[in-house]
PDB file of the backbone (N, CA, C, O) and the ligand in Angstrom, with CONECT records:
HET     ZN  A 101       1
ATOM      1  N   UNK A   1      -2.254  55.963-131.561  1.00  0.00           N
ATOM      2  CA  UNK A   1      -3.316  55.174-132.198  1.00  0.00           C
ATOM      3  C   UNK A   1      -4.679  55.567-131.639  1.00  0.00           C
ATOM      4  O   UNK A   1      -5.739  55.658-132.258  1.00  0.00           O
ATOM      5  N   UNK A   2      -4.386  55.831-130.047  1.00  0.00           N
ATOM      6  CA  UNK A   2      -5.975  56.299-129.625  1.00  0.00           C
ATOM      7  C   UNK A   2      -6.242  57.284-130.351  1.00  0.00           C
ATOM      8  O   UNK A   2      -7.097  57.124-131.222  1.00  0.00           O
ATOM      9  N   UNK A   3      -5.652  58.456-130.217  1.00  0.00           N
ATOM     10  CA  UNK A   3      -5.809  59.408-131.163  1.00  0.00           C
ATOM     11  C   UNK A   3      -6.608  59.808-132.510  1.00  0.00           C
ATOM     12  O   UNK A   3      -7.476  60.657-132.714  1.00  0.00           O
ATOM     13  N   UNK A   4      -5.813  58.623-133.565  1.00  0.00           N
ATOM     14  CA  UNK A   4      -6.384  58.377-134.796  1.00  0.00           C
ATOM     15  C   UNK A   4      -7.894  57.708-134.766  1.00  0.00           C
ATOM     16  O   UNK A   4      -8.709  57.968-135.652  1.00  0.00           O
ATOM     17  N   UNK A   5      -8.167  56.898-133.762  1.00  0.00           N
ATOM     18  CA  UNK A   5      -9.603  56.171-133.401  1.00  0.00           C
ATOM     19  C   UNK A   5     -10.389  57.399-133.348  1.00  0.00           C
ATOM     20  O   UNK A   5     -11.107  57.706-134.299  1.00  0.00           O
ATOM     21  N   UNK A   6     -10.299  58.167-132.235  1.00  0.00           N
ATOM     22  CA  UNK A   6     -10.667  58.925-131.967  1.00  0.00           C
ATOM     23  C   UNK A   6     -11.407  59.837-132.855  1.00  0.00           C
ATOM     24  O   UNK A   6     -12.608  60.087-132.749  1.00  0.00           O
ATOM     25  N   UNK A   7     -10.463  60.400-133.893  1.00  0.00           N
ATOM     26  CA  UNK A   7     -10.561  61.053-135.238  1.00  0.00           C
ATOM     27  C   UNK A   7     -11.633  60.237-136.309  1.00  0.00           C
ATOM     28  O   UNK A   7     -12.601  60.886-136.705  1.00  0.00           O
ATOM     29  N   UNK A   8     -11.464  58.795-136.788  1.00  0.00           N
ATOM     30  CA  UNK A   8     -11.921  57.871-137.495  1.00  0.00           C
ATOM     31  C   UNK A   8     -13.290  57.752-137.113  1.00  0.00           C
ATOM     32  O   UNK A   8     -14.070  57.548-138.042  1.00  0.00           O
ATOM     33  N   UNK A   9     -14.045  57.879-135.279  1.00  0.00           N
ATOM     34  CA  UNK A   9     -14.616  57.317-135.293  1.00  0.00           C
ATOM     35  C   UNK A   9     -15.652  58.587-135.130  1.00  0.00           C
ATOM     36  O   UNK A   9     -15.193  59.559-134.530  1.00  0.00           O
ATOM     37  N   UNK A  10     -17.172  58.680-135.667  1.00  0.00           N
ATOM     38  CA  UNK A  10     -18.392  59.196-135.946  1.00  0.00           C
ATOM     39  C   UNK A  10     -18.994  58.945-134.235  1.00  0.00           C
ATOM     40  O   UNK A  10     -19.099  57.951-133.517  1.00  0.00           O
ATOM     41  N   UNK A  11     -19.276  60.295-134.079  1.00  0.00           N
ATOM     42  CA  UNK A  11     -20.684  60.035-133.045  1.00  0.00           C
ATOM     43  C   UNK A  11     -21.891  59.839-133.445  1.00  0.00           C
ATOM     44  O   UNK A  11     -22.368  60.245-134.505  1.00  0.00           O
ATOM     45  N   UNK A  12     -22.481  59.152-132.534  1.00  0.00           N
ATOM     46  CA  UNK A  12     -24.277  58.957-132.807  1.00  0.00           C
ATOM     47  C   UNK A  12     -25.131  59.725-134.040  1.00  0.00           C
ATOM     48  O   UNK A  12     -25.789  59.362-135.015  1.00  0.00           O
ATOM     49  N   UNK A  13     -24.739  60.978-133.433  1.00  0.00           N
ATOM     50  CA  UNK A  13     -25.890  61.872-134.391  1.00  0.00           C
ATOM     51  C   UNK A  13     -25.003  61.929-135.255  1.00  0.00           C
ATOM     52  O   UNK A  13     -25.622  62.302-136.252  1.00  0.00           O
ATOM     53  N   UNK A  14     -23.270  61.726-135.721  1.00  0.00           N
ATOM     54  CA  UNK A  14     -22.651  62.150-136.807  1.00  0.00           C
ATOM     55  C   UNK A  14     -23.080  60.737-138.151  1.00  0.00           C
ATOM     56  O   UNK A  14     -23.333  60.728-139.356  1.00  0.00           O
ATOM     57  N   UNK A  15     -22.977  59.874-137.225  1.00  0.00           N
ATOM     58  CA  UNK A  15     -23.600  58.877-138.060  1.00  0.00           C
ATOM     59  C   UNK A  15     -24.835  58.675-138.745  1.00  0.00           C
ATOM     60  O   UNK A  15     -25.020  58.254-139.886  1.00  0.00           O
ATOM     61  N   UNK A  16     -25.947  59.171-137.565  1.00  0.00           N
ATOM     62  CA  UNK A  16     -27.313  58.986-138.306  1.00  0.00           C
ATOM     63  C   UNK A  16     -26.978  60.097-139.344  1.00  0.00           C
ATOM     64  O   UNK A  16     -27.000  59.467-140.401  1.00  0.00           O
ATOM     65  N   UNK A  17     -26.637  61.573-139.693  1.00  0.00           N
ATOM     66  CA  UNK A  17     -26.600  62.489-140.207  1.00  0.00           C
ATOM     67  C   UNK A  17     -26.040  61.966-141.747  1.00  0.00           C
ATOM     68  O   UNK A  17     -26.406  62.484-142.802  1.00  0.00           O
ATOM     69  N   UNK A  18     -25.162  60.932-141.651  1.00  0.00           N
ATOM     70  CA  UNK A  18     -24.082  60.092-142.597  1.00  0.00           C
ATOM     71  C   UNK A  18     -25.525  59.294-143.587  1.00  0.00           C
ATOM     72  O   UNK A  18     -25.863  59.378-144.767  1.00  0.00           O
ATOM     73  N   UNK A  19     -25.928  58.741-142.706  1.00  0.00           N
ATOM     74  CA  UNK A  19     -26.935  57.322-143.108  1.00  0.00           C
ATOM     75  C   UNK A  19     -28.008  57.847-143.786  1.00  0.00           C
ATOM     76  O   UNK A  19     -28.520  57.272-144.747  1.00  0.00           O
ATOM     77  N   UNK A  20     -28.462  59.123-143.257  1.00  0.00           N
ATOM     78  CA  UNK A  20     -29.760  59.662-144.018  1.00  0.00           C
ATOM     79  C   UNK A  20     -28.651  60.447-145.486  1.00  0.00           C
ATOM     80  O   UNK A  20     -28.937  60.248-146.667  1.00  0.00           O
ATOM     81  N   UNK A  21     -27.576  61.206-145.092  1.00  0.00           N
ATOM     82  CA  UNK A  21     -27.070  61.532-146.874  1.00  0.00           C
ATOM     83  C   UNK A  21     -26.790  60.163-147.635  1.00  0.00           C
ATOM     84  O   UNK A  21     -26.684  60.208-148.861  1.00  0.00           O
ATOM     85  N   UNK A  22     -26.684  59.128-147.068  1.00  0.00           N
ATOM     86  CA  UNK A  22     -26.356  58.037-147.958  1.00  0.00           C
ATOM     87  C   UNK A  22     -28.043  57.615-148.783  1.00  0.00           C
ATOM     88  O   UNK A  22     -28.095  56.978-149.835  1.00  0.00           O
ATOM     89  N   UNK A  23     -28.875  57.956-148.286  1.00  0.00           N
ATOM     90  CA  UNK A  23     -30.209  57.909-148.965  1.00  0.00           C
ATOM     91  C   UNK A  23     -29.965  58.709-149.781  1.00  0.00           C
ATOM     92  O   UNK A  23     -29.865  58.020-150.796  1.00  0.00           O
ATOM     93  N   UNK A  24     -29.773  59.832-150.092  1.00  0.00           N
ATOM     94  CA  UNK A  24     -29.638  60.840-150.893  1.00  0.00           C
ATOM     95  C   UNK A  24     -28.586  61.435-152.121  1.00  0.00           C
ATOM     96  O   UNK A  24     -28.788  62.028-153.181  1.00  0.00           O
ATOM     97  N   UNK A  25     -27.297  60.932-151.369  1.00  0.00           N
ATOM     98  CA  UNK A  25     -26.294  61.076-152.699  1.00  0.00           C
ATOM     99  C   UNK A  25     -25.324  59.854-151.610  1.00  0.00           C
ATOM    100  O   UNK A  25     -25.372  59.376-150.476  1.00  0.00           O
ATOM    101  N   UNK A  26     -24.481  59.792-152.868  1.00  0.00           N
ATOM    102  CA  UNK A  26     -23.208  58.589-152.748  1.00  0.00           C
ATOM    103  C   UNK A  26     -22.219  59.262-151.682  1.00  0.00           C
ATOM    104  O   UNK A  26     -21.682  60.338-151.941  1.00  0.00           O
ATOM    105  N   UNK A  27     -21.964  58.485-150.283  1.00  0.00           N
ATOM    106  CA  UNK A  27     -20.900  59.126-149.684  1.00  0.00           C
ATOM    107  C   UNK A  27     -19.844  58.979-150.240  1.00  0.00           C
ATOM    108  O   UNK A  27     -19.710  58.373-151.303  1.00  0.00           O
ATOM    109  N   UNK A  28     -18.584  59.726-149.344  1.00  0.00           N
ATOM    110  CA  UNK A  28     -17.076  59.511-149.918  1.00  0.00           C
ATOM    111  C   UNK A  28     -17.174  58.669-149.308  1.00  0.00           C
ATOM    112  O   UNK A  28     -18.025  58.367-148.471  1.00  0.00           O
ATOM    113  N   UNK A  29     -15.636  57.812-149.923  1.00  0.00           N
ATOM    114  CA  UNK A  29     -14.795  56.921-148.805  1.00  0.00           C
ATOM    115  C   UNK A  29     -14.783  57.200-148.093  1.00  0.00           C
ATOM    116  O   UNK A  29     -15.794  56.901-147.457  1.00  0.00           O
ATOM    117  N   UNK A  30     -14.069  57.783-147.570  1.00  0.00           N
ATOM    118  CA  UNK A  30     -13.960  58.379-146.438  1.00  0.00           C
ATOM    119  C   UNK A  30     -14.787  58.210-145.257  1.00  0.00           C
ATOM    120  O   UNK A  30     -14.536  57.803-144.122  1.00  0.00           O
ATOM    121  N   UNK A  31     -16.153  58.757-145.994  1.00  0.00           N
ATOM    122  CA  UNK A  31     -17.188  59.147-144.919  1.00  0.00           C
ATOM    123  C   UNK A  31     -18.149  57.640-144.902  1.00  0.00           C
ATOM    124  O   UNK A  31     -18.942  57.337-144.010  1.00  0.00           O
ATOM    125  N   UNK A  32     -17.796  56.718-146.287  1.00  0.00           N
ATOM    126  CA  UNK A  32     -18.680  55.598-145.927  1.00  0.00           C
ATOM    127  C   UNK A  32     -17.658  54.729-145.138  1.00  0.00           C
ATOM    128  O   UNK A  32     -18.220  54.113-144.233  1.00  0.00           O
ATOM    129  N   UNK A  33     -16.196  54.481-145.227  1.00  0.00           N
ATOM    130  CA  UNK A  33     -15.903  53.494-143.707  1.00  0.00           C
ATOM    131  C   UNK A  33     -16.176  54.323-142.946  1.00  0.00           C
ATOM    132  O   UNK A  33     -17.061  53.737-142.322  1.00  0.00           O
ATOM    133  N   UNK A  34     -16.055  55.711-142.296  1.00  0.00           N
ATOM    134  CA  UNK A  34     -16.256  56.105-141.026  1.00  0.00           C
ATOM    135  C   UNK A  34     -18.078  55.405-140.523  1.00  0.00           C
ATOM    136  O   UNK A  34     -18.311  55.025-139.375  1.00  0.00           O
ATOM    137  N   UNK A  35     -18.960  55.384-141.465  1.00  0.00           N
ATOM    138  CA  UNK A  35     -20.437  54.987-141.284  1.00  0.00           C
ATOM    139  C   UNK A  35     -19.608  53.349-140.882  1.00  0.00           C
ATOM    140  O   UNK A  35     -19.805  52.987-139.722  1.00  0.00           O
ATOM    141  N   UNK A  36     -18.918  52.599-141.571  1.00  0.00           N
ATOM    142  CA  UNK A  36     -19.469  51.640-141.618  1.00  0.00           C
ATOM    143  C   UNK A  36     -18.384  51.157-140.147  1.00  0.00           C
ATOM    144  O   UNK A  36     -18.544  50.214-139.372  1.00  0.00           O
ATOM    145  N   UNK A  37     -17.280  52.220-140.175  1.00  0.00           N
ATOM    146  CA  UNK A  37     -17.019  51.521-138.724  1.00  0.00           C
ATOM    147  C   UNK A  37     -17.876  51.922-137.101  1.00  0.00           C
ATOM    148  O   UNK A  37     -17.884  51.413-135.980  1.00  0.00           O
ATOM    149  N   UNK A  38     -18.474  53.003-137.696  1.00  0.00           N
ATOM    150  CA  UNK A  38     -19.377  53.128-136.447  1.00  0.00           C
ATOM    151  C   UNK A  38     -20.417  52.102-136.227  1.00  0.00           C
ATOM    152  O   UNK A  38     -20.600  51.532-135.152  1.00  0.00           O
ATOM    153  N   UNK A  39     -21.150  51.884-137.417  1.00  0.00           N
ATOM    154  CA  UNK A  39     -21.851  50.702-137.562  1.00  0.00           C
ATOM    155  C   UNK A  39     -21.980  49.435-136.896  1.00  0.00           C
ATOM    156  O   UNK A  39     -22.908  48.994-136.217  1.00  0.00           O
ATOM    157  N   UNK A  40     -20.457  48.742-137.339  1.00  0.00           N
ATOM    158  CA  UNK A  40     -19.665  48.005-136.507  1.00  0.00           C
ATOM    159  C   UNK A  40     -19.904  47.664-135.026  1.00  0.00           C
ATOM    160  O   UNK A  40     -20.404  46.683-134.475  1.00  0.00           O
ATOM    161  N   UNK A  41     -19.365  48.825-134.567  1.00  0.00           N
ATOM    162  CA  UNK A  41     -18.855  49.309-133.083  1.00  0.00           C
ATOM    163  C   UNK A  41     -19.918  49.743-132.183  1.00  0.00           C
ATOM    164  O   UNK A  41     -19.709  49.769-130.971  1.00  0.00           O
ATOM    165  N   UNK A  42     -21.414  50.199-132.843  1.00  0.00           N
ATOM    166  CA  UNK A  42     -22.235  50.787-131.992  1.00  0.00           C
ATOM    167  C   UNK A  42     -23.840  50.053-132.547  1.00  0.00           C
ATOM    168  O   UNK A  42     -24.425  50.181-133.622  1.00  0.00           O
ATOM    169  N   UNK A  43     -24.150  49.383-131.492  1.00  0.00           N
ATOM    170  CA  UNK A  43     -25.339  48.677-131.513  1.00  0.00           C
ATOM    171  C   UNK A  43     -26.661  49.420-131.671  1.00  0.00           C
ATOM    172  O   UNK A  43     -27.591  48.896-132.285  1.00  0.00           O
ATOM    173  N   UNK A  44     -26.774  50.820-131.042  1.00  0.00           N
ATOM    174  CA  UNK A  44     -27.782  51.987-131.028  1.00  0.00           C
ATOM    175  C   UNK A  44     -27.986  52.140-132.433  1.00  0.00           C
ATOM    176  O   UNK A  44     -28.991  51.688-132.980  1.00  0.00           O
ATOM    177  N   UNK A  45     -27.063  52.770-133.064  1.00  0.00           N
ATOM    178  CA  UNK A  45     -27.031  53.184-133.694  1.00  0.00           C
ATOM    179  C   UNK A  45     -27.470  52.003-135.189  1.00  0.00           C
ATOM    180  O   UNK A  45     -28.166  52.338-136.147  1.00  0.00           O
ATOM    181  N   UNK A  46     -26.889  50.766-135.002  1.00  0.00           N
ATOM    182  CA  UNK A  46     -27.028  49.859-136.579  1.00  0.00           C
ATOM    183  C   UNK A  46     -29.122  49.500-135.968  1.00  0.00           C
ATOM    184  O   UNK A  46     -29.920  49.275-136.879  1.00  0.00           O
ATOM    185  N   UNK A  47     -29.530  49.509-134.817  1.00  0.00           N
ATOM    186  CA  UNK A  47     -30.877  49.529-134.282  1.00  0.00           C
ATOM    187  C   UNK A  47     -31.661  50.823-135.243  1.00  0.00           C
ATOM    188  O   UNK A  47     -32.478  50.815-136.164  1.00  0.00           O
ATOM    189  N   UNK A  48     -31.170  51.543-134.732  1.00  0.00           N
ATOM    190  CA  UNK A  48     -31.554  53.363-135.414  1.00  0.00           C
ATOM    191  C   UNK A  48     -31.645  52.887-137.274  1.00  0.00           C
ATOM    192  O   UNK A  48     -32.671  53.129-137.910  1.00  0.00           O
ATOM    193  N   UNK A  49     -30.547  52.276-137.862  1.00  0.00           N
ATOM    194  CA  UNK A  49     -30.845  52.542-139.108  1.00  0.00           C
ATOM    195  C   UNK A  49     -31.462  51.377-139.261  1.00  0.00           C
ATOM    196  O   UNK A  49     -32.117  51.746-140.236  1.00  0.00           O
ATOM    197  N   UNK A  50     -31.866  50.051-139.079  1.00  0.00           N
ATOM    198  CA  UNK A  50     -32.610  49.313-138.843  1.00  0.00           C
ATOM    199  C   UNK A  50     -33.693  49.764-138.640  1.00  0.00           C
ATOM    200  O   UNK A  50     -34.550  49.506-139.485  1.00  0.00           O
ATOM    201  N   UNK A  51     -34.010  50.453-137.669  1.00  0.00           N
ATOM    202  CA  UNK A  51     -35.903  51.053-137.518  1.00  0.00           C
ATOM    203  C   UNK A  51     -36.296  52.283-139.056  1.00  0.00           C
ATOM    204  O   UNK A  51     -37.283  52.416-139.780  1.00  0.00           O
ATOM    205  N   UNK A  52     -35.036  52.921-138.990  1.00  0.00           N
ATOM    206  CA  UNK A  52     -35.449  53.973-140.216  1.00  0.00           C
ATOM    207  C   UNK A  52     -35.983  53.247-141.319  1.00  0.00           C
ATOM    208  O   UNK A  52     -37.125  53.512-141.693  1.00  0.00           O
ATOM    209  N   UNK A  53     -35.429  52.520-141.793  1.00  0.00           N
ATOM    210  CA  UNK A  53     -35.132  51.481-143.286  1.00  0.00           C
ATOM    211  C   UNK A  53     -36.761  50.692-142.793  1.00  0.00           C
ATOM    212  O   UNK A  53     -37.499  50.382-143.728  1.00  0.00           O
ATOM    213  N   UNK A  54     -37.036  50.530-141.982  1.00  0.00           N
ATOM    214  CA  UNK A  54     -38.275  49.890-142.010  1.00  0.00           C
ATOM    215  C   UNK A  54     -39.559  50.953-142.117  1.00  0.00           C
ATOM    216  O   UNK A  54     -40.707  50.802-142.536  1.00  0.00           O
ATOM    217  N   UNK A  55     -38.823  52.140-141.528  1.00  0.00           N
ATOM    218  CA  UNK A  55     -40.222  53.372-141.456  1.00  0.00           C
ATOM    219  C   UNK A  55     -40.086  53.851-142.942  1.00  0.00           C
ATOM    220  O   UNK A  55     -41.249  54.157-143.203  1.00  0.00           O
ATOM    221  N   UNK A  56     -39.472  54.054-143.875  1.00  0.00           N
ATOM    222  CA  UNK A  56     -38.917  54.400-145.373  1.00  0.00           C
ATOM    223  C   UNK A  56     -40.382  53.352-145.974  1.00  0.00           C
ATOM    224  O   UNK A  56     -41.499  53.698-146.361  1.00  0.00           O
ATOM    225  N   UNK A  57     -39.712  51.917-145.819  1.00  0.00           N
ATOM    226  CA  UNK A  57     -40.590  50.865-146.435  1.00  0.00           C
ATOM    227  C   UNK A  57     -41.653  50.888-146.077  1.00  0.00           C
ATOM    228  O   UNK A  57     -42.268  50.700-147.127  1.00  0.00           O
ATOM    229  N   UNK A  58     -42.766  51.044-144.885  1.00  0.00           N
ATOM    230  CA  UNK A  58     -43.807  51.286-144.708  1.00  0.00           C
ATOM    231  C   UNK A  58     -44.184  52.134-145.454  1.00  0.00           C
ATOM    232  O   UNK A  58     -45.031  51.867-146.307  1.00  0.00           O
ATOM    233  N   UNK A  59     -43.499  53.735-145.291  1.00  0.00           N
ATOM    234  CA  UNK A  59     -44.484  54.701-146.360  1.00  0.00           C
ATOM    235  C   UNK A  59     -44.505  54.341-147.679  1.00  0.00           C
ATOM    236  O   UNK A  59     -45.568  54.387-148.298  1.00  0.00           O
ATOM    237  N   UNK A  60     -43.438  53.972-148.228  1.00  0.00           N
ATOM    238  CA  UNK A  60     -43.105  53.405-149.840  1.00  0.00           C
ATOM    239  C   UNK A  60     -44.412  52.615-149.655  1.00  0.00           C
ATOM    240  O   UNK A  60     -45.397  53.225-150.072  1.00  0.00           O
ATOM    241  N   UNK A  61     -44.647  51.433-149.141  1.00  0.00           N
ATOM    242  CA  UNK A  61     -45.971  50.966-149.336  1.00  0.00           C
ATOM    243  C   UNK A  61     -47.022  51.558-149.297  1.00  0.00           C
ATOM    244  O   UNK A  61     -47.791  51.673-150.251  1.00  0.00           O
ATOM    245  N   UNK A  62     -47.177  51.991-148.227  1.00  0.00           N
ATOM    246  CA  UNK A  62     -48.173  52.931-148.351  1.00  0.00           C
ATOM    247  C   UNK A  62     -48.273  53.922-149.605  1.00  0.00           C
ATOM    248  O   UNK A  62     -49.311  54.165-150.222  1.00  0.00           O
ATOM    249  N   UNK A  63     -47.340  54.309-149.799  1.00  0.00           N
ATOM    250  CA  UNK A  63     -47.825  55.281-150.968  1.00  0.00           C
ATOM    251  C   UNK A  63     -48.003  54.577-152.713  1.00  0.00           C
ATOM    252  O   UNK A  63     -48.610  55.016-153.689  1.00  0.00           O
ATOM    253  N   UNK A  64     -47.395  53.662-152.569  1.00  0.00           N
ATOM    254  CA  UNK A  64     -47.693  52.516-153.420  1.00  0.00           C
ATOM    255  C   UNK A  64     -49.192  51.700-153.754  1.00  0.00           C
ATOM    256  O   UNK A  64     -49.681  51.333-154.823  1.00  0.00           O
ATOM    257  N   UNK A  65     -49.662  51.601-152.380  1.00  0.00           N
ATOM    258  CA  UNK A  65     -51.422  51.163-152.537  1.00  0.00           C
ATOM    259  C   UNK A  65     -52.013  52.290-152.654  1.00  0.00           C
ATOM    260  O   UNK A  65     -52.966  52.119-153.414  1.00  0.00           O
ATOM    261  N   UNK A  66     -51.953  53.449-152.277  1.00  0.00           N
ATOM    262  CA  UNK A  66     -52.755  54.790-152.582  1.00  0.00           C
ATOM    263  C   UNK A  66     -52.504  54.609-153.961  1.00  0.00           C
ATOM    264  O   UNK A  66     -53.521  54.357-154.606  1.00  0.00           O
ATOM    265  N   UNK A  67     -51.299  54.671-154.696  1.00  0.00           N
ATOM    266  CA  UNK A  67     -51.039  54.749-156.163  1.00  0.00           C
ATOM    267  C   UNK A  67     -52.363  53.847-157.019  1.00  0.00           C
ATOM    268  O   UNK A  67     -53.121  54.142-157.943  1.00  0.00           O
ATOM    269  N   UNK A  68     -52.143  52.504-156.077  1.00  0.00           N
ATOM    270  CA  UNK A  68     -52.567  51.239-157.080  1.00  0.00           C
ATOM    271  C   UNK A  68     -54.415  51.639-156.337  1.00  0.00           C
ATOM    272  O   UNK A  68     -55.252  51.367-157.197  1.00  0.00           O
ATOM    273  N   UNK A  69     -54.843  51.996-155.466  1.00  0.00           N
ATOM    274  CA  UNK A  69     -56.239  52.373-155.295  1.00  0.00           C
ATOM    275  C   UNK A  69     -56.870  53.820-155.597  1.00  0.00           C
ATOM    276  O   UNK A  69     -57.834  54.356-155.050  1.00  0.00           O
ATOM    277  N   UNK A  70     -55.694  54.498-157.067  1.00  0.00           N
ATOM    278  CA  UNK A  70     -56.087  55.613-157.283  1.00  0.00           C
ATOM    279  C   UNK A  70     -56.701  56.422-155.709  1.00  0.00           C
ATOM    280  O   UNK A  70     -57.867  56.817-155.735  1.00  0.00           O
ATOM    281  N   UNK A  71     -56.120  56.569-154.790  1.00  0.00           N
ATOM    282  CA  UNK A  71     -56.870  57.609-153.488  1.00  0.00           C
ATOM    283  C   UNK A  71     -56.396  59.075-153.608  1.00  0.00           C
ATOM    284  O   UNK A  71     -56.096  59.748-152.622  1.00  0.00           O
ATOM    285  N   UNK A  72     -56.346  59.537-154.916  1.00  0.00           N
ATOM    286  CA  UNK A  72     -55.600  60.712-154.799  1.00  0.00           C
ATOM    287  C   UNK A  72     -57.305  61.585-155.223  1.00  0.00           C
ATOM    288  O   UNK A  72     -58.142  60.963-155.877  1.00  0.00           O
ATOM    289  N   UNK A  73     -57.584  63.068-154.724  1.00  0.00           N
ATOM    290  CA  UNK A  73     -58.594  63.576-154.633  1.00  0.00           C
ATOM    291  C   UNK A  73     -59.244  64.021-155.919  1.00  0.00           C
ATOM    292  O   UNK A  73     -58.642  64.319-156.951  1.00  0.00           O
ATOM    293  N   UNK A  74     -60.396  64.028-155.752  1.00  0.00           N
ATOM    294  CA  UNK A  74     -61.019  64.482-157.030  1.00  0.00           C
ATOM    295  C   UNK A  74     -60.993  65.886-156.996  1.00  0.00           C
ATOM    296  O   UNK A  74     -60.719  66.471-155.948  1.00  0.00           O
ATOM    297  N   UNK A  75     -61.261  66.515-158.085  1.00  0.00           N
ATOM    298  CA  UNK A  75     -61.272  67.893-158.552  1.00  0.00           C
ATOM    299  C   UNK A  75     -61.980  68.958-157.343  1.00  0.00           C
ATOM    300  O   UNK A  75     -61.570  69.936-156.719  1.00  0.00           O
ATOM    301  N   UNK A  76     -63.051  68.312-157.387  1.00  0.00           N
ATOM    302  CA  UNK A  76     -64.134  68.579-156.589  1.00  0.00           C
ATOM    303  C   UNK A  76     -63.844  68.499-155.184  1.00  0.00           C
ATOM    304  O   UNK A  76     -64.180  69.440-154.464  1.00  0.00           O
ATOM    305  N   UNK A  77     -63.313  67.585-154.746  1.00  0.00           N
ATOM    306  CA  UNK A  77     -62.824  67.247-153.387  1.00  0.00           C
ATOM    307  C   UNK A  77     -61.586  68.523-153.395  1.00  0.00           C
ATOM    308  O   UNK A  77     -61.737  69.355-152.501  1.00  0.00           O
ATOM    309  N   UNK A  78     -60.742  68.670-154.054  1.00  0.00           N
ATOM    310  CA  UNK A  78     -59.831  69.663-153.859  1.00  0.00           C
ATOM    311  C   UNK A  78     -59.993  70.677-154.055  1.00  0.00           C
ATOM    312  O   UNK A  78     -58.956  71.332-153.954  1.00  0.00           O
ATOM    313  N   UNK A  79     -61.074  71.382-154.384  1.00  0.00           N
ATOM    314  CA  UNK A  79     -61.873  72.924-154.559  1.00  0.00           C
ATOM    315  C   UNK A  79     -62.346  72.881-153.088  1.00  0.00           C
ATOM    316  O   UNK A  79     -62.012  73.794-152.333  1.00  0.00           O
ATOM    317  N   UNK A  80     -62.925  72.104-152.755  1.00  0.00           N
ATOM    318  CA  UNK A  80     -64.137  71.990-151.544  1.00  0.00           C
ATOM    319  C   UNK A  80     -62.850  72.540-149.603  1.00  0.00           C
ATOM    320  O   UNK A  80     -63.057  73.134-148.545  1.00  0.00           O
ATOM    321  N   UNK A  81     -61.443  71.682-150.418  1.00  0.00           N
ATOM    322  CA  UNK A  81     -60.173  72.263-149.131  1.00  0.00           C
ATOM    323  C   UNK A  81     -60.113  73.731-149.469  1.00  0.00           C
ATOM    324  O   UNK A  81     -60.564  74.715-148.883  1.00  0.00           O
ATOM    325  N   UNK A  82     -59.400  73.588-150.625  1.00  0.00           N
ATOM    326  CA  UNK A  82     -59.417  75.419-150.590  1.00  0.00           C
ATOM    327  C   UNK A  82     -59.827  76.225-150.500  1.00  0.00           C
ATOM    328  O   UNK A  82     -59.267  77.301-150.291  1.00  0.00           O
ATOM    329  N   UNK A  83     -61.246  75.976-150.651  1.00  0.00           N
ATOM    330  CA  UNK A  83     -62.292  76.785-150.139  1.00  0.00           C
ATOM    331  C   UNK A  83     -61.989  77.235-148.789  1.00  0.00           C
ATOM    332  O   UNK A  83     -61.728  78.373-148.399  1.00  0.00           O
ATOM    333  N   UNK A  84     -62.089  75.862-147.981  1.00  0.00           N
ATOM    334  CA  UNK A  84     -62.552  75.519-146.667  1.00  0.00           C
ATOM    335  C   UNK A  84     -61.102  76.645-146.094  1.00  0.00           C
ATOM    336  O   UNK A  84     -61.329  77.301-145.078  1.00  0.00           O
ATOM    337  N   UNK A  85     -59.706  76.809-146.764  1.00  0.00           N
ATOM    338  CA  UNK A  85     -58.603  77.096-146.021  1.00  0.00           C
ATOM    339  C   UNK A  85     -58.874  78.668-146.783  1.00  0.00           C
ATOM    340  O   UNK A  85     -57.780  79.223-146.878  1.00  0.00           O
ATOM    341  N   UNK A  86     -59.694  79.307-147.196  1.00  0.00           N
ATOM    342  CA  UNK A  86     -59.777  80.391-147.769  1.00  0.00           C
ATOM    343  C   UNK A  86     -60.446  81.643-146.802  1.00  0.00           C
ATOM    344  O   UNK A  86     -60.580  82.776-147.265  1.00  0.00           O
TER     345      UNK A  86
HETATM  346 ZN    ZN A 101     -23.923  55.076-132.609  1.00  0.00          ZN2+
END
């Protein structure tokens, strides 16, 4: 049985690695109990996706009031960089 634990259970970085593809496409079974028993079992780690999920939502806002305060550059303003990086 230790054995099979052993096998079942995700390290640290195998997990965060899990949590950021779960942003991105649908895990397997498989691979979502292995997330969700590490989850479980390791306090670092449910902290870790806890802080991510809040740094995600900050920029989403953020890029959300840039949206809603039009801050994206004028024509002019973006000739004036390329210049400058030319
Ligand atoms: Zn962990």
């Amino acid at each position: 049985m230790k054995g099979l634990m052993k096998i079942a259970m995700l390290s640290c970085k195998q997990s965060s690695i899990l949590s950021e593809k779960q942003e991105l496409v649908n895990l397997s079974i498989v691979e979502s109990i292995k997330l969700k028993m590490h989850a479980k079992m390791c306090t670092a780690s449910k902290s870790l996706s806890i802080d991510n999920k809040l740094i995600d939502q900050a920029v989403l806002k953020i890029l959300e009031q840039r949206k809603e305060q039009n801050m994206s550059l004028t024509a002019a303003q973006r000739e004036k960089i390329l210049q400058a990086l030319r």
